[in-house]
TISE-755594 format. One record per residue: y, z, x of N, C-alpha, C, O in turn; residue number from 0; residue in one letter. Coordinates in pm, whole numbers, padded with zeros to 5 digits. Each point is the difference from the previous one (the first is absolute). Layout:
<n_v: Y | n_w: Z | n_u: X | ca_v: Y | ca_w: Z | ca_u: X | c_v: Y | c_w: Z | c_u: X | o_v: Y | o_w: Z | o_u: X | seq: NUM | type: a>
...
***
This chain:
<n_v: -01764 | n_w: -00290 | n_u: -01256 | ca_v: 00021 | ca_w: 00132 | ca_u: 00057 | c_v: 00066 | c_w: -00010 | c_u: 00138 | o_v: 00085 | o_w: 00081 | o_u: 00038 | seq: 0 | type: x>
<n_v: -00135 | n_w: -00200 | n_u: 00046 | ca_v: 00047 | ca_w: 00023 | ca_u: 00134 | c_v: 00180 | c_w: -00039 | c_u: 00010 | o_v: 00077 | o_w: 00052 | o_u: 00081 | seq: 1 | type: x>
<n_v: -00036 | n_w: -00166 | n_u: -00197 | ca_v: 00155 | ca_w: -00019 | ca_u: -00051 | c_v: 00043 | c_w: 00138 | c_u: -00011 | o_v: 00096 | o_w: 00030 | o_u: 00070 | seq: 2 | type: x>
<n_v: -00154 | n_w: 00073 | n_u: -00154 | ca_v: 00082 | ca_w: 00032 | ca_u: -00041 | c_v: 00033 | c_w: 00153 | c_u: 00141 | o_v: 00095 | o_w: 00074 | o_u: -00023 | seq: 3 | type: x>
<n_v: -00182 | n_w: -00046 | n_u: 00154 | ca_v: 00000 | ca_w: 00045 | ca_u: 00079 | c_v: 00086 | c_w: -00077 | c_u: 00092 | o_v: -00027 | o_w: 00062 | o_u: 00103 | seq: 4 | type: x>
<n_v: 00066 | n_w: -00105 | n_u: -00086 | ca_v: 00007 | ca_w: -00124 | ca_u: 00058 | c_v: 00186 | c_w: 00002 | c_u: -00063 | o_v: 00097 | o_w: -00008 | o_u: 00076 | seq: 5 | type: x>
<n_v: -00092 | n_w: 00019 | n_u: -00218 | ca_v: 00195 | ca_w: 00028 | ca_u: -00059 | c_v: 00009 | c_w: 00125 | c_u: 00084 | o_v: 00077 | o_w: 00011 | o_u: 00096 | seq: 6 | type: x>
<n_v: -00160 | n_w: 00083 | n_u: -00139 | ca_v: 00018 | ca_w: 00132 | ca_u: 00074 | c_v: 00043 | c_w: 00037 | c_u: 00084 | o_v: 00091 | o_w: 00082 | o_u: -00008 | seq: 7 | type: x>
<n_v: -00141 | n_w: -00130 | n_u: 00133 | ca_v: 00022 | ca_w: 00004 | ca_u: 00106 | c_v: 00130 | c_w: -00068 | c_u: 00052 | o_v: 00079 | o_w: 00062 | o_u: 00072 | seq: 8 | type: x>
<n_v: -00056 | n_w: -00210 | n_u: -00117 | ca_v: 00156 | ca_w: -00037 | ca_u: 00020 | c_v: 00090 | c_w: 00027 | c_u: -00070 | o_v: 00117 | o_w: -00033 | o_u: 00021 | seq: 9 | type: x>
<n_v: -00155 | n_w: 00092 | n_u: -00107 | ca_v: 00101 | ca_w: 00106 | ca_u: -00120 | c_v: 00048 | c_w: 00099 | c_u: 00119 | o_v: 00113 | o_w: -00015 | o_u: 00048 | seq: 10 | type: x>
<n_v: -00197 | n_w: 00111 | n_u: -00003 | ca_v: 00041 | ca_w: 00111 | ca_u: 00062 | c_v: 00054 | c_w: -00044 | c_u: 00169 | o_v: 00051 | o_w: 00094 | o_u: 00060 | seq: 11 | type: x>
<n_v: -00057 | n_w: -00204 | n_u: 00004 | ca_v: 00024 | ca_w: 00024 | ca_u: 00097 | c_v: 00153 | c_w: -00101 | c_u: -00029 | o_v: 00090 | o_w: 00032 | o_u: 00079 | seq: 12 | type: x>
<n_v: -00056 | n_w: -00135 | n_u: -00170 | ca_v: 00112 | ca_w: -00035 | ca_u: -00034 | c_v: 00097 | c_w: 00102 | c_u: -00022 | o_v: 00108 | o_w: 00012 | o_u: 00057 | seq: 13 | type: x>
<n_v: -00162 | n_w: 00067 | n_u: -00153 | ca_v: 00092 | ca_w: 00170 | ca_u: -00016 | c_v: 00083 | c_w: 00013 | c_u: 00102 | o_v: 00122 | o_w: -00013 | o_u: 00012 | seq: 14 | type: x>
<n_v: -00232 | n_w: 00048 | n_u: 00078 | ca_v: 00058 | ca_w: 00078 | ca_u: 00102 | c_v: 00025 | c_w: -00065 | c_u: 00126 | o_v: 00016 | o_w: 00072 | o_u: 00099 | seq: 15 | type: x>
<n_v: -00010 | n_w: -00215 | n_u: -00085 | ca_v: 00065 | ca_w: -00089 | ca_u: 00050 | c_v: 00149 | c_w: -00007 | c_u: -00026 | o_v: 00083 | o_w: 00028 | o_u: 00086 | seq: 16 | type: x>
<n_v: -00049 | n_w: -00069 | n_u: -00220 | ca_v: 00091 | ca_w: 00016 | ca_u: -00065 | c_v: 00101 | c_w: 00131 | c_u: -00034 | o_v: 00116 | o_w: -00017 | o_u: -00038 | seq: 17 | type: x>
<n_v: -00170 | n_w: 00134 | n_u: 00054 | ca_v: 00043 | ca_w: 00098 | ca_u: -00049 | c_v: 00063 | c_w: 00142 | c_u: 00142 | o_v: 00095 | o_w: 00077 | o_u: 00018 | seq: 18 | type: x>
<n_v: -00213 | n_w: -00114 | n_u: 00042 | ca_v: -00013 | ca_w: 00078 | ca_u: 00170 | c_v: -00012 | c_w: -00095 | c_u: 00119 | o_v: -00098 | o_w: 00010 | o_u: 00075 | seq: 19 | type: x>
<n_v: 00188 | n_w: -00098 | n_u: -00055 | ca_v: 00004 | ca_w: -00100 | ca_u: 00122 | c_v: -00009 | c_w: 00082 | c_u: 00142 | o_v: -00055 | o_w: -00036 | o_u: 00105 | seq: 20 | type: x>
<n_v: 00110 | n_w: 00127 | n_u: -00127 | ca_v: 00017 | ca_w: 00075 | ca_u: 00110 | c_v: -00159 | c_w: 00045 | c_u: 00058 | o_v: -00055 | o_w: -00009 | o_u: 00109 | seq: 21 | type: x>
<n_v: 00023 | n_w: 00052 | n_u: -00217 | ca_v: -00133 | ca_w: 00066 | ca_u: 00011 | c_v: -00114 | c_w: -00094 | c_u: 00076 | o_v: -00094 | o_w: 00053 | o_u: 00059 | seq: 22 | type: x>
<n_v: 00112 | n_w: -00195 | n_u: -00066 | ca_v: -00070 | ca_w: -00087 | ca_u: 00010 | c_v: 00025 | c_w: -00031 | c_u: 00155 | o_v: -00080 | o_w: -00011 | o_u: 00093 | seq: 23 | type: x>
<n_v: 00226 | n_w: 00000 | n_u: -00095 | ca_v: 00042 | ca_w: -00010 | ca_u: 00134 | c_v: -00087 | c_w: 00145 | c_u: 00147 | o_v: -00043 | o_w: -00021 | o_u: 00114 | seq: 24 | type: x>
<n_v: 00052 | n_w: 00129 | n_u: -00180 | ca_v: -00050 | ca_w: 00107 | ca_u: 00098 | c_v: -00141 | c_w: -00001 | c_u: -00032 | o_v: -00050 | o_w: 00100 | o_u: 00052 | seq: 25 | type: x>
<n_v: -00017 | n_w: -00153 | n_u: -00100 | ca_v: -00210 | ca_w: -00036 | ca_u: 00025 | c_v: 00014 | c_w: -00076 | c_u: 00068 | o_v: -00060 | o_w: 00024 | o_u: 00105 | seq: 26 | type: x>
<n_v: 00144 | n_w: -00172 | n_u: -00106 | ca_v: -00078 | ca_w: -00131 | ca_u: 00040 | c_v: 00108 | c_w: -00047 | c_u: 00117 | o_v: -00042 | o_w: -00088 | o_u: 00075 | seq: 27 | type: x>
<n_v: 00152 | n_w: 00127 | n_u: -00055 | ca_v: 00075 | ca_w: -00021 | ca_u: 00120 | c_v: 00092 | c_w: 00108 | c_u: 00089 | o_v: 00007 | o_w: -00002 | o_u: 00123 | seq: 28 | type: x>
<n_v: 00046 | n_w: 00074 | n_u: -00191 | ca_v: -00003 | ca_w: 00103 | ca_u: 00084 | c_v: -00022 | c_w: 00056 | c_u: 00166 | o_v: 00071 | o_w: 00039 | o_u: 00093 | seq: 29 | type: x>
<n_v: -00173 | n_w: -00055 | n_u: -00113 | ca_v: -00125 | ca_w: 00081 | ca_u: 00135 | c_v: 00029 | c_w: -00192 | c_u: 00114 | o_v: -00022 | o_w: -00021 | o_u: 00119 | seq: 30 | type: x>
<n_v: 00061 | n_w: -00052 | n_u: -00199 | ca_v: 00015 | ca_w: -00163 | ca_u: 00120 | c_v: 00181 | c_w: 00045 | c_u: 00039 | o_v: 00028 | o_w: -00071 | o_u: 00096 | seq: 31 | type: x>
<n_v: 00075 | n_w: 00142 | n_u: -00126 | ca_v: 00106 | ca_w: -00027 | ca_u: 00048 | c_v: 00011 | c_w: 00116 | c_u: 00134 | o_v: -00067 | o_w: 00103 | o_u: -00001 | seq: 32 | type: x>
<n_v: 00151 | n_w: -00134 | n_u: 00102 | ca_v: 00019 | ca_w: 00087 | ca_u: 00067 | c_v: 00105 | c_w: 00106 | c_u: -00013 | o_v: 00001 | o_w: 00102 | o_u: 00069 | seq: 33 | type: x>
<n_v: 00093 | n_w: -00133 | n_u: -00168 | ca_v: 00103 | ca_w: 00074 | ca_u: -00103 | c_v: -00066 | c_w: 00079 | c_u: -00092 | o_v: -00095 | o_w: -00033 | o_u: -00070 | seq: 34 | type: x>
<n_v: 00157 | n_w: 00151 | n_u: 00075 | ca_v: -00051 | ca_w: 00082 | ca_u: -00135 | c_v: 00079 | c_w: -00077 | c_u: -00121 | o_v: -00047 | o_w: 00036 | o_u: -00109 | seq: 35 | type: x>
<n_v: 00156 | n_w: -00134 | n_u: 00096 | ca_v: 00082 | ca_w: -00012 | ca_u: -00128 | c_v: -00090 | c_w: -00009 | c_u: -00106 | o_v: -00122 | o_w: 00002 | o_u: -00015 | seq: 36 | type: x>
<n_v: 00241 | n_w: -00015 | n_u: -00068 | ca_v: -00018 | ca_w: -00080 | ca_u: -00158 | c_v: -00014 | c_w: -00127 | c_u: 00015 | o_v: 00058 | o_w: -00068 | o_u: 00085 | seq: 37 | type: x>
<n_v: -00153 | n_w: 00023 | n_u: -00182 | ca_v: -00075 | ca_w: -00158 | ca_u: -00035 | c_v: 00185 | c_w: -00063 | c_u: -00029 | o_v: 00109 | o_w: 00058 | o_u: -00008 | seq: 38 | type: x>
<n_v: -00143 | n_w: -00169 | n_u: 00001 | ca_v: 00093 | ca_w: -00072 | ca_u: -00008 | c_v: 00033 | c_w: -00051 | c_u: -00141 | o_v: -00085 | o_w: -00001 | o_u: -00090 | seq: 39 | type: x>
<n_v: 00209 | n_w: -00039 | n_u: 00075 | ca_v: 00021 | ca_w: -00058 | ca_u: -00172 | c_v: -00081 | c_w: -00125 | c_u: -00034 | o_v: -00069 | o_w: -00021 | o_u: -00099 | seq: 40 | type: x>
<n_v: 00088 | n_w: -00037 | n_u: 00178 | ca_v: -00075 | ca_w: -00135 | ca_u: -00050 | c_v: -00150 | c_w: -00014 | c_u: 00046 | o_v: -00047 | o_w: -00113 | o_u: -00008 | seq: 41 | type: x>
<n_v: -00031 | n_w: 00211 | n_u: 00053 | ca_v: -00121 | ca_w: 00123 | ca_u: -00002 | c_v: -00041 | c_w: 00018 | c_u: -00155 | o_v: -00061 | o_w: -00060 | o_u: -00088 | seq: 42 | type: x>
<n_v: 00136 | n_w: 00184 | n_u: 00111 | ca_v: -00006 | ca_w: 00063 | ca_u: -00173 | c_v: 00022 | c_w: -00137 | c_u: -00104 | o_v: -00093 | o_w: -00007 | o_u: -00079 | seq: 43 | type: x>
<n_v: 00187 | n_w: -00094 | n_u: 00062 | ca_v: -00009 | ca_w: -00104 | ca_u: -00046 | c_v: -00141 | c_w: -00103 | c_u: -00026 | o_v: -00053 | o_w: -00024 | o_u: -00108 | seq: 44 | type: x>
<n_v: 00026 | n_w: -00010 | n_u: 00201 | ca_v: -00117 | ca_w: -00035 | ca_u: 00034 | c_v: -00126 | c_w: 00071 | c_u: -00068 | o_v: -00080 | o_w: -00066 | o_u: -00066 | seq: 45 | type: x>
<n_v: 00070 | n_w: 00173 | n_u: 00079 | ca_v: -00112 | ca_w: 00062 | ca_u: -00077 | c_v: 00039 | c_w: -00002 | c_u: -00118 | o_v: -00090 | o_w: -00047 | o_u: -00069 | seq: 46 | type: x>
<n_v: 00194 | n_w: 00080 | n_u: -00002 | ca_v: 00038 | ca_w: 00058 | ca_u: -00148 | c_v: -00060 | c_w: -00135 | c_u: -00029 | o_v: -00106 | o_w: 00011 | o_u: -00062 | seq: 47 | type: x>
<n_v: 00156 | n_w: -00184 | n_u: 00098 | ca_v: -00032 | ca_w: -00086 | ca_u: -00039 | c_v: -00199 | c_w: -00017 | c_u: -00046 | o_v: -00064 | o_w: -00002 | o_u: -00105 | seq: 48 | type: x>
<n_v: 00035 | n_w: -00005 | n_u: 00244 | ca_v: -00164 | ca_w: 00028 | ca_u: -00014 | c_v: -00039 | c_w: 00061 | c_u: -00099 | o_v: -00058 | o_w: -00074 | o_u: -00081 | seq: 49 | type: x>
<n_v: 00070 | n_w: 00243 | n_u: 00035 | ca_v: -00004 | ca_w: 00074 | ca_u: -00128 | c_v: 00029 | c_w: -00069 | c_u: -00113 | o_v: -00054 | o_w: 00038 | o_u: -00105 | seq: 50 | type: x>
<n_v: 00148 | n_w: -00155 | n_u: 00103 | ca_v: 00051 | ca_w: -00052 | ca_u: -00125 | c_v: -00127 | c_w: -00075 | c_u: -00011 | o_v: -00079 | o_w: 00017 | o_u: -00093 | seq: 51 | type: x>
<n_v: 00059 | n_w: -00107 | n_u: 00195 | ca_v: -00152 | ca_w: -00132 | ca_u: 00016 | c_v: -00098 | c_w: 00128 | c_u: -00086 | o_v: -00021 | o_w: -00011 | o_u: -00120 | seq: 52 | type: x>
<n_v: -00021 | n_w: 00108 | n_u: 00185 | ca_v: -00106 | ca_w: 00018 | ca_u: 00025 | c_v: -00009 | c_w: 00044 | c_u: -00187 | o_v: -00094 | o_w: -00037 | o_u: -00069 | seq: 53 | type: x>
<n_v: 00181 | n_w: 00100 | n_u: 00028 | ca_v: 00020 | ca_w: 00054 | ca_u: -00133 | c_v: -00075 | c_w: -00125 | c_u: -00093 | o_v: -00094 | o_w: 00019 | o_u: -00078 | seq: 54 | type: x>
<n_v: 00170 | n_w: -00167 | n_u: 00110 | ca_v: -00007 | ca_w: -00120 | ca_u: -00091 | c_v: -00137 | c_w: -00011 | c_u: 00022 | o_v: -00059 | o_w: -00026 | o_u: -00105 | seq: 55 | type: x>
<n_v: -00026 | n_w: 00037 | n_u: 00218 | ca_v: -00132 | ca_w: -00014 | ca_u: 00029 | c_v: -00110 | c_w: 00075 | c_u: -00109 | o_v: -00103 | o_w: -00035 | o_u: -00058 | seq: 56 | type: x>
<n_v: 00193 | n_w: 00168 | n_u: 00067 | ca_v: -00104 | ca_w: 00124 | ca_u: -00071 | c_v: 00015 | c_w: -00078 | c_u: -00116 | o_v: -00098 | o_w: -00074 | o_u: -00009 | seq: 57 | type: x>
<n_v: 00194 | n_w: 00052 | n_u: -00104 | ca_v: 00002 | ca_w: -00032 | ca_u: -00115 | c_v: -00083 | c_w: -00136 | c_u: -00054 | o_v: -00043 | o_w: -00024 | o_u: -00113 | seq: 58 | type: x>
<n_v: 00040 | n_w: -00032 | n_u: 00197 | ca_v: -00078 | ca_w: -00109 | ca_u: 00057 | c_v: -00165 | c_w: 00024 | c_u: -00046 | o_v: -00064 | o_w: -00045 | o_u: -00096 | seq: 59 | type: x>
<n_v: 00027 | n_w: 00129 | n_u: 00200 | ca_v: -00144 | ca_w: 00046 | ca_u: 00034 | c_v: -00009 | c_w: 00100 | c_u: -00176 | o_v: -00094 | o_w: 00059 | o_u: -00052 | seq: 60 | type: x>
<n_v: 00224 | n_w: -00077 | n_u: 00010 | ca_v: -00061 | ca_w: 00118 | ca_u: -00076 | c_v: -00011 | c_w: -00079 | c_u: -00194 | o_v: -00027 | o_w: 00050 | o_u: -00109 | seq: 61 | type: x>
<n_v: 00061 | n_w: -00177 | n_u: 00150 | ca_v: 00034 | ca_w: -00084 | ca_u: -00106 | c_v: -00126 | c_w: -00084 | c_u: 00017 | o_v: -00074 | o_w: 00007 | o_u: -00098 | seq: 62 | type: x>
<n_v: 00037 | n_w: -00075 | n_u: 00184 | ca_v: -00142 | ca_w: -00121 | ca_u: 00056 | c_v: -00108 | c_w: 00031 | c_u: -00134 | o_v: -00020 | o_w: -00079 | o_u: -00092 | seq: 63 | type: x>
<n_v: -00049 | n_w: 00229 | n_u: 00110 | ca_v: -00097 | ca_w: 00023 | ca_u: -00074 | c_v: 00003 | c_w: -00055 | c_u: -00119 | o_v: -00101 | o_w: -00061 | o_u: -00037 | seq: 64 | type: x>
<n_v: 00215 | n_w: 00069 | n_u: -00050 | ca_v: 00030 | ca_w: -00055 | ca_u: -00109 | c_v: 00014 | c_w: -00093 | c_u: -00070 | o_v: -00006 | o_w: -00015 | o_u: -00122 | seq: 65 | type: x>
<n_v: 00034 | n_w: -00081 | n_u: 00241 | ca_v: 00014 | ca_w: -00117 | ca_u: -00057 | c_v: -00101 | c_w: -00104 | c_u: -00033 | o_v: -00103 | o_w: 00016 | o_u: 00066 | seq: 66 | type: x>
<n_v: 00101 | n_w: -00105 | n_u: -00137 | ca_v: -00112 | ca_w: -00057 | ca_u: -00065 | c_v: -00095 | c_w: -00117 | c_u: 00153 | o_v: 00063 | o_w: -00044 | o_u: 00096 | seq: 67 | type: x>
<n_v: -00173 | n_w: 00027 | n_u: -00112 | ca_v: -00039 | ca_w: -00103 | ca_u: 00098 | c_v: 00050 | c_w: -00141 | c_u: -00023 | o_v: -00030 | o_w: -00090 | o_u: 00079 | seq: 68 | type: x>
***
């Protein structure tokens, strides 16, 4: 049960790692620049990548249970 909470959770935050970089960028850095700009490409790069990790992780967590001892 805790695997499969556990895909869940890096299921959904890979998403939207992957999907809303931006979004990620204005929670967690944002509020540190003294510029209002836009995150940077290789920023947004950077995360989309992570989202990709984090995706392989979920499928991961979501495969373990299954497999034989």
């Amino acid at each position: 049960m805790l695997y499969m909470i556990a895909a869940f959770v890096f299921l959904v935050l890979g998403l939207v790692f992957l999907l809303k970089p931006d979004l990620v960028w204005h929670i967690t850095e944002e509020w540190k620049s003294y510029s209002s700009g836009d995150p940077s490409n290789l920023y947004l790069l950077s995360v989309r990548i992570g989202g990709v990790f984090l995706l392989i992780i979920a499928v991961a967590a979501a495969i373990i249970p299954f497999l034989p001892d």
